[in-house]
C-alpha positions in Angstrom: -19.8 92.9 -17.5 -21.9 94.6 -14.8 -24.2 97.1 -15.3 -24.0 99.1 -11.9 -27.7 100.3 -10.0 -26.4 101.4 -6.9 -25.1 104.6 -8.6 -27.6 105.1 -10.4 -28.3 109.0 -11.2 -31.7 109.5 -13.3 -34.9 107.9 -13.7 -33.7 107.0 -17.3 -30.8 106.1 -19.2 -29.6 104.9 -22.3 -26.8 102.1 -23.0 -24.9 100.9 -25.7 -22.5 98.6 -25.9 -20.5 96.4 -28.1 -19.2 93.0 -26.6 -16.6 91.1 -28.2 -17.2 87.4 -28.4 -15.0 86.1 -26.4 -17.0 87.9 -23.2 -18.9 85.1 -23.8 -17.6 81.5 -22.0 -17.4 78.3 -24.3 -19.5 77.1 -21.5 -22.8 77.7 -23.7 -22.8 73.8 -25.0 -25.9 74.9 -27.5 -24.3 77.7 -29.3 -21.2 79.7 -29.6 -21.2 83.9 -30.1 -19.6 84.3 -33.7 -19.8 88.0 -33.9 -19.7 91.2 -31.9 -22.8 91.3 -30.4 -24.4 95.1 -30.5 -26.5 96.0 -27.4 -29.0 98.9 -27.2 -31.1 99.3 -24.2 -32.9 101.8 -22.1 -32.9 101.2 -17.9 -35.7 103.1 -16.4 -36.0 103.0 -12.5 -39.5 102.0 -11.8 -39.3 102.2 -7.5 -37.3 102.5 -5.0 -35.4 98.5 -5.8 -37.5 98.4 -9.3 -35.3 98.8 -12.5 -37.1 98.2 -16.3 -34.8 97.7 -18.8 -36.1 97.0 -22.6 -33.8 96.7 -25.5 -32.6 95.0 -28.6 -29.4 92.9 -29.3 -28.2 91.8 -32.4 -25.5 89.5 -33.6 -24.4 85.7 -34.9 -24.5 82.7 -32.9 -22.9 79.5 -34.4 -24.9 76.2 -33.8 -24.7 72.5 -34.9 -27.9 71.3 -37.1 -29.3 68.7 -35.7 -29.5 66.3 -38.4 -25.8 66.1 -39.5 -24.0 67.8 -37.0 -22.8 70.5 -39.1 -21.9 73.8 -37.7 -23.6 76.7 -39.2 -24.6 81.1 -38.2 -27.8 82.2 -37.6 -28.4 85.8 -36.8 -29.7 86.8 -34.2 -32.1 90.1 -33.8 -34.7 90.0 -31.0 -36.0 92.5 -28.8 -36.9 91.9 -24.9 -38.5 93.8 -21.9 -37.5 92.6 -18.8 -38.6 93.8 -15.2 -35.4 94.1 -12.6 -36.2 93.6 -8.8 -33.1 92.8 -6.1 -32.7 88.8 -5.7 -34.1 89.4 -2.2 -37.0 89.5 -3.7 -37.2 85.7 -4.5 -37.8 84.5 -1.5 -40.0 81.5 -3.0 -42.3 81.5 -0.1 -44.6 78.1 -0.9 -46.7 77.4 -4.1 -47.9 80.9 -5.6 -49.4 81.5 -9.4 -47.2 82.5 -12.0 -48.7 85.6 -13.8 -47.8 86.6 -17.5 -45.7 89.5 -15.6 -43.5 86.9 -13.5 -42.3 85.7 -17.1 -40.2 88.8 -17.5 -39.2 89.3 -13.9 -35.2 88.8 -13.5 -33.7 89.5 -10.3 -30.1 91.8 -10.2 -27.8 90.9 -6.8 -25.1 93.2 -5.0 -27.1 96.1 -6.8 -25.9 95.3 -10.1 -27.3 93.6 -13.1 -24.9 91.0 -15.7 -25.2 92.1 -18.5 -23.8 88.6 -19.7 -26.5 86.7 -18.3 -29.1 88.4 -19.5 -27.8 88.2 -23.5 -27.5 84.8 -22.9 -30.9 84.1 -21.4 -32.0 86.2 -24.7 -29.5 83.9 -27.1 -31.2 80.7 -25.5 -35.4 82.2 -26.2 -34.1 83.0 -29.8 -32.3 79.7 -30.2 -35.1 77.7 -32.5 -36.2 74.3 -31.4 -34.1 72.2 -33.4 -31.6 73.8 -35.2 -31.3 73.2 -38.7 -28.6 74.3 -41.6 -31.3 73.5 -43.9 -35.0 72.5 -44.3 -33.8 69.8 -46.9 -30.8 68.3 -44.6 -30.5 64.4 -44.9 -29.0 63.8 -41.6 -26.6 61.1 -41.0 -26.5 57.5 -42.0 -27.9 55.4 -38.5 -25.6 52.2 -39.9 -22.1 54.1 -40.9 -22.3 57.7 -39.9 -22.1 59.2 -43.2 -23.0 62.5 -43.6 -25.8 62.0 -46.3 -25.6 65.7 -47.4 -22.2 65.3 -49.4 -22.6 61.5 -49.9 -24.6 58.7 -50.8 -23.0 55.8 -48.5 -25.7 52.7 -50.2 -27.3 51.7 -47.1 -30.7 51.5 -47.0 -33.3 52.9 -44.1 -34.1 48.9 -42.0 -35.4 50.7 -38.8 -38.6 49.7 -38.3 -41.1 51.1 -35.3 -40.7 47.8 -32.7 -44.3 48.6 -32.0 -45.2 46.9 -35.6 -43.5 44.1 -34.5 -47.1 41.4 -33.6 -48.0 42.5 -37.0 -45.1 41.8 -39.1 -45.3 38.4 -37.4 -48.9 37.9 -38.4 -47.9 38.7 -41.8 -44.7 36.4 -42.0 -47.5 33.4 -41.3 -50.0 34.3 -43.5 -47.0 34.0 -46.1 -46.0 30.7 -45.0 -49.6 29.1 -44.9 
């Protein structure tokens, strides 16, 4: 979905859409859209090539905890500010300085910007570090695979850090003397 510049007609507008999940490819390997997702957003034009655009999107994005591989929702509610400039302007002349402003720079080609592209650079900020159904979640058994949430399999934890290893044989000496 594209949201047209080049026919642009004010200095301001507002949009609001609605896209259905499957807007969304299954190419997103870290989540997958689970519910409409609701897009408000105002487009300013800040120049003659310059467009702001600030908004909010909400909606559900199914992930896998990363304990026990369990799929699970988390909503999704986040707000962002973004600065628009034609991808002309990303020449990436040599080494230059990244300023806090470059951070929320994003660069539209043909005179159009994806909407798409930009929820889904906004799904992957919100995404948290390591996804997790719950704080408590027991992960899966490292000798049969068992997911330790539903089941206690009877194997007991034997990894031990290899970096111990000198020690243990110190120890295992001392014993035999």
């Amino acid at each position: 979905m594209l949201l047209d510049l080049i026919r642009w007609h004010g200095a301001r507008d507002h949009v609001e859409r609605t896209l259905q999940p499957s807007a969304f490819d299954p190419q997103d390997e870290d989540y997958r859209v689970a519910a409409p997702v609701e897009l408000s957003m105002d487009v300013v034009k800040a120049g003659s090539d310059r467009f702001d655009v600030s908004g909010r999107v909400r909606t559900r994005l199914e992930l896998e905890c990363s304990r026990c591989v369990e799929s699970f929702e988390i909503p999704i509610d986040t707000t962002f500010d973004l600065r628009y400039l034609p991808q002309a302007a990303n020449a990436g002349e040599g080494e230059q300085e990244i300023e806090e402003a470059d951070l929320a720079t994003a660069f539209y080609r043909e005179g159009a910007i994806d909407i798409v592209d930009m929820l889904r650079e906004q799904f992957q900020l919100a995404l948290p570090m390591k996804p997790l159904h719950d704080e408590e979640c027991r992960g899966l058994c490292p000798a049969c695979g068992a997911n330790l949430n539903r089941t206690d399999c009877g194997h007991e934890p034997t990894w031990t850090d290899p970096r111990l290893a000198p020690l243990e044989a110190l120890l295992d000496r001392s014993k035999e003397k």
